[in-house]
C-alpha positions in Angstrom: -14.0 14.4 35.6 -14.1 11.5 33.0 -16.0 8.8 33.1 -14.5 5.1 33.0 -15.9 4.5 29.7 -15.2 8.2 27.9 -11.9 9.2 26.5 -10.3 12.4 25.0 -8.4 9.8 22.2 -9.1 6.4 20.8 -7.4 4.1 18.5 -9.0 2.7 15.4 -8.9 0.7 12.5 -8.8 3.0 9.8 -5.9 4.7 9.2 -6.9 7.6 6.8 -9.4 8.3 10.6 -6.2 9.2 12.5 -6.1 12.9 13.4 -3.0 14.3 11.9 -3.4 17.7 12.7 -2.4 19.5 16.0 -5.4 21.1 17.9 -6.6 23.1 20.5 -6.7 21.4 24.3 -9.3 18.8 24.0 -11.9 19.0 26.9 -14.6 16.4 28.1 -17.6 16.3 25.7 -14.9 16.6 22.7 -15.2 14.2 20.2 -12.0 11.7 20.9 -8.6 12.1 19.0 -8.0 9.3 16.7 -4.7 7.3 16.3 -3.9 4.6 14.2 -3.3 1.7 16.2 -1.2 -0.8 13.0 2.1 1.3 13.3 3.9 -1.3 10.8 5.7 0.8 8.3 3.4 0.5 5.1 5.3 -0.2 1.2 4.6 0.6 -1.9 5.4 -1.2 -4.9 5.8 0.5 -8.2 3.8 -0.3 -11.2 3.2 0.9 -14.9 -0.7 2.3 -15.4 -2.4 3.7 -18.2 -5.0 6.4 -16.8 -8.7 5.8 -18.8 -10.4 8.4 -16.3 -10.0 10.2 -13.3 -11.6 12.7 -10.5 -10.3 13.8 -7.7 -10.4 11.2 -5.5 -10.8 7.6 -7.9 -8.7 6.7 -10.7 -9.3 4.1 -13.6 -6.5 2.5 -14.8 -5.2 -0.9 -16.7 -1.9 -2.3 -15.7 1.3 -2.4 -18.8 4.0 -4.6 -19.2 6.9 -3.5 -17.1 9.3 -4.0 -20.0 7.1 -3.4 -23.6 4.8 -1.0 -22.4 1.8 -3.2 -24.2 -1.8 -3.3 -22.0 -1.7 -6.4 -19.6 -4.6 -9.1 -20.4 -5.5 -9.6 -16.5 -8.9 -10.7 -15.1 -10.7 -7.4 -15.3 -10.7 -5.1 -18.3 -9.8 -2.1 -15.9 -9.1 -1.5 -12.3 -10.2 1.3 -9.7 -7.9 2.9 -6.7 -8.7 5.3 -4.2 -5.6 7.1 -5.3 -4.9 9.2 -2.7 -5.8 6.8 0.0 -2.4 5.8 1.4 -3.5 2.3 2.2 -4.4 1.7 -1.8 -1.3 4.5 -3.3 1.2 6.8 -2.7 -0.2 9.7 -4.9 2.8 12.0 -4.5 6.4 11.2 -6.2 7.9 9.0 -7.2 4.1 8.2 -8.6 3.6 10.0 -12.0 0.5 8.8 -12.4 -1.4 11.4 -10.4 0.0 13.6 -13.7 -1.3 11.5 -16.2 -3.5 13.1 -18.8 -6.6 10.5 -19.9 -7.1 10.3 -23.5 -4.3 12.0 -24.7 -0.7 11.2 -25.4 0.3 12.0 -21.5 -2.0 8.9 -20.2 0.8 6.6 -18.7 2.7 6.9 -15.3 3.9 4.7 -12.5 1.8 4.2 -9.2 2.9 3.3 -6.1 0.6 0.6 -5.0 0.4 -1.0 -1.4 0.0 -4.5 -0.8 -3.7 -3.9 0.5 -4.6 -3.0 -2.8 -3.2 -5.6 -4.9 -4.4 -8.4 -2.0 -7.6 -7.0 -3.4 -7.0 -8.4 -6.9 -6.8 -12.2 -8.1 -4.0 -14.2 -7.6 -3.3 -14.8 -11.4 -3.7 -11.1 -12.1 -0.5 -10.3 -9.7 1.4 -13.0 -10.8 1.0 -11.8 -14.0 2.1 -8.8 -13.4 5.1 -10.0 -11.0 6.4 -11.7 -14.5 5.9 -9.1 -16.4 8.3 -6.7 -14.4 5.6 -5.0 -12.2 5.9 -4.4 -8.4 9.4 -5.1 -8.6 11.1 -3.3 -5.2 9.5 -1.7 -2.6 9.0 1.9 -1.4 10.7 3.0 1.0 13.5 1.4 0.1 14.2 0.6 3.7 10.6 -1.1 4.2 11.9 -3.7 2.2 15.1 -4.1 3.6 14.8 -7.9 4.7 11.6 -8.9 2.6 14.0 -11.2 0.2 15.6 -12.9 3.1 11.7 -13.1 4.7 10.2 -14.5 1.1 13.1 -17.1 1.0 12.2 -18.6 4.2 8.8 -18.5 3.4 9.8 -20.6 0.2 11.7 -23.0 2.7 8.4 -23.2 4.5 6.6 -24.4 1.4 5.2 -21.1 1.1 2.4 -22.3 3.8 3.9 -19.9 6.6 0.4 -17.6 7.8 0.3 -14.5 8.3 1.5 -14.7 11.7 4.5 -17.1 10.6 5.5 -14.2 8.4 5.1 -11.5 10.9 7.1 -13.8 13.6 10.0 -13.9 10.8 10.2 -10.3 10.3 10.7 -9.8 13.6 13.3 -12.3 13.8 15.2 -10.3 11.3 14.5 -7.0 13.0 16.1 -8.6 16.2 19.5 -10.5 14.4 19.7 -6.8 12.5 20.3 -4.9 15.9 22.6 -7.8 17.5 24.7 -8.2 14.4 
């Protein structure tokens, strides 16, 4: 029998820790099944990258202008993602980037990039990038369903709504969406 405190699955933080994999019937003893507890739908916002070095698991990259293709001057001369870490990128299509070929021709492509990742960078640097045509749309499509509506009354908030304000507001939408 199990004790109070044991368990054959636990939830954590870490979503890239959640088993994803069927397995055998777990028994007592068994190191627990992992779940990811944050079942928000994640987004990805696309974005144009040049590709100065990769490996298998870490990309380097600098950001271009969304509509001239130039280098972007930003904060940091180049930036580094955990490429295929789903809460940093979506390294599958639509991203080209996981293609790209450093130091040849073939070095540009568009990454899919969560918000996690680009909280990570300086304000200026993504509001830079916001005017220069990056990040524009999200992906799924139908993760960002409502986000205008939800930035609008953010704006009408004086853009001071927290985290929670914002999260209270989504679900608002959610809730007029399935009454309307």
């Amino acid at each position: 029998m199990l004790t109070h405190n044991s368990s054959l699955q636990a939830s954590t933080e870490d979503p890239g820790a959640a088993t994803t994999t069927a397995v055998a019937r777990p028994r007592p003893g068994d190191s627990p099944m992992r779940w990811y507890r944050d079942t928000k739908p994640r987004f990805y916002r696309p974005y144009m990258i040049r590709v100065l070095a990769m490996d298998d698991s870490m990309m380097e990259f600098v950001f271009l202008h969304g509509h001239t293709g130039e280098d972007l001057a930003l904060s940091q001369e180049s930036f580094r993602i955990a490429y295929h870490d789903g809460r940093y990128a979506h390294s599958a299509l639509p991203s080209t980037a996981q293609k790209a070929r450093p130091g040849t021709e073939r070095d540009c492509g568009m990454l899919f990039i969560s918000d996690q990742y680009m909280e990570s960078i300086a304000q200026s640097d993504r509001t830079t990038l916001v005017a220069a045509g990056g990040g524009e749309g999200k992906w799924p499509p139908s993760a960002g369903k409502f986000s205008e509506l939800i930035e609008r009354l953010h704006g009408q908030l004086g853009g001071s709504a927290s985290a929670q304000d914002t999260e209270d507001l989504a679900a608002l939408v959610e809730l007029l969406k399935s009454v309307a």
